[in-house]
C-alpha positions, 0 to 999 in steps of 0.5 A, spaced: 558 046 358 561 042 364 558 048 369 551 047 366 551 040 366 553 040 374 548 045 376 543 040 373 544 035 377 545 038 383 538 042 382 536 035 381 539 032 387 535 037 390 528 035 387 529 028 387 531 029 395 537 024 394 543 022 390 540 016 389 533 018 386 537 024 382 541 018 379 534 013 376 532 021 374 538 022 370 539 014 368 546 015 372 550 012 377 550 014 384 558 015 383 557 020 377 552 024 380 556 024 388 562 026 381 557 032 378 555 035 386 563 034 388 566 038 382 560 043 383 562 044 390 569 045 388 568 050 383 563 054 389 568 053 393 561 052 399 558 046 401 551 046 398 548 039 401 549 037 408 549 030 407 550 025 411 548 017 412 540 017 412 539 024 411 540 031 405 539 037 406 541 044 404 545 049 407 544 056 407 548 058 400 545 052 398 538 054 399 541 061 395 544 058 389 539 051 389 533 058 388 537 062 383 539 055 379 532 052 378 530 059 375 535 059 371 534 053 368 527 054 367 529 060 363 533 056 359 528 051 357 523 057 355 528 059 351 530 053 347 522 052 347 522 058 344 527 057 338 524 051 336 517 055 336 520 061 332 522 056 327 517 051 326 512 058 324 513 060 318 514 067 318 516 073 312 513 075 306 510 069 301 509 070 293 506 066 290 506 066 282 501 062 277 499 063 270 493 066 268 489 060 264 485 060 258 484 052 258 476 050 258 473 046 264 469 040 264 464 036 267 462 030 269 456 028 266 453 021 268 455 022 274 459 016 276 464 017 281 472 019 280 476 015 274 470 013 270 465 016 266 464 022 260 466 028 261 463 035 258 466 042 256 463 047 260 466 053 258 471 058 259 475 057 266 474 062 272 479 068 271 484 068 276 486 073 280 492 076 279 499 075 284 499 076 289 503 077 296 500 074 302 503 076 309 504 071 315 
């Protein structure tokens, strides 16, 4: 994931509009994000900032692969959020199987709130429906 991780920070040296700003983004050292753009300019084998003192900028390869770089990884976060969307969403076929009860139910007959009070038999319960599946 090295590759990944230094396209991530060059995207957001880019961003930022500094090594410095990209490093309080990132709650890295100034050091370790030069250390991430150097090894991504090693691998590329191409300068994509022209950096001096005072000022950054992009080169033309840069501006090319800063370009497909954010898209890339935009797709990748939509990706993951996705994941974690398809996962939180309960999805398939949910059977769900209860007894058909017989027991009589009761009433209240004073009227007294919950936990107090005479309670009264009321006949037989509803019938319940039978089984059955419930698509999500």
């Amino acid at each position: 994931m090295d590759a990944l991780d230094d396209v991530a920070v060059f995207v957001q040296v880019v961003n930022s509009g500094s090594f410095a700003g990209a490093a309080d983004k990132l709650d890295m050292s100034k050091s370790v994000v030069s250390k991430f753009v150097t090894r991504l300019e090693d691998r590329l084998g191409a300068r994509p900032l022209e950096r001096s003192t005072r000022r950054l900028s992009l080169t033309e390869v840069g501006r090319a692969f800063f370009e497909r770089s954010q898209r890339g990884l935009l797709e990748i976060e939509e990706a993951e959020a996705e994941v974690s969307r398809l996962q939180g969403t309960p999805r398939g076929e949910l059977c769900i199987n209860r007894p058909v009860c017989s027991a009589t139910t009761a009433r209240r007959t004073d009227g007294a709130t919950a936990g107090a009070g005479r309670l009264a038999a009321t006949g037989p319960a509803r019938p319940q429906e039978p089984n059955r599946a419930v698509r999500t």
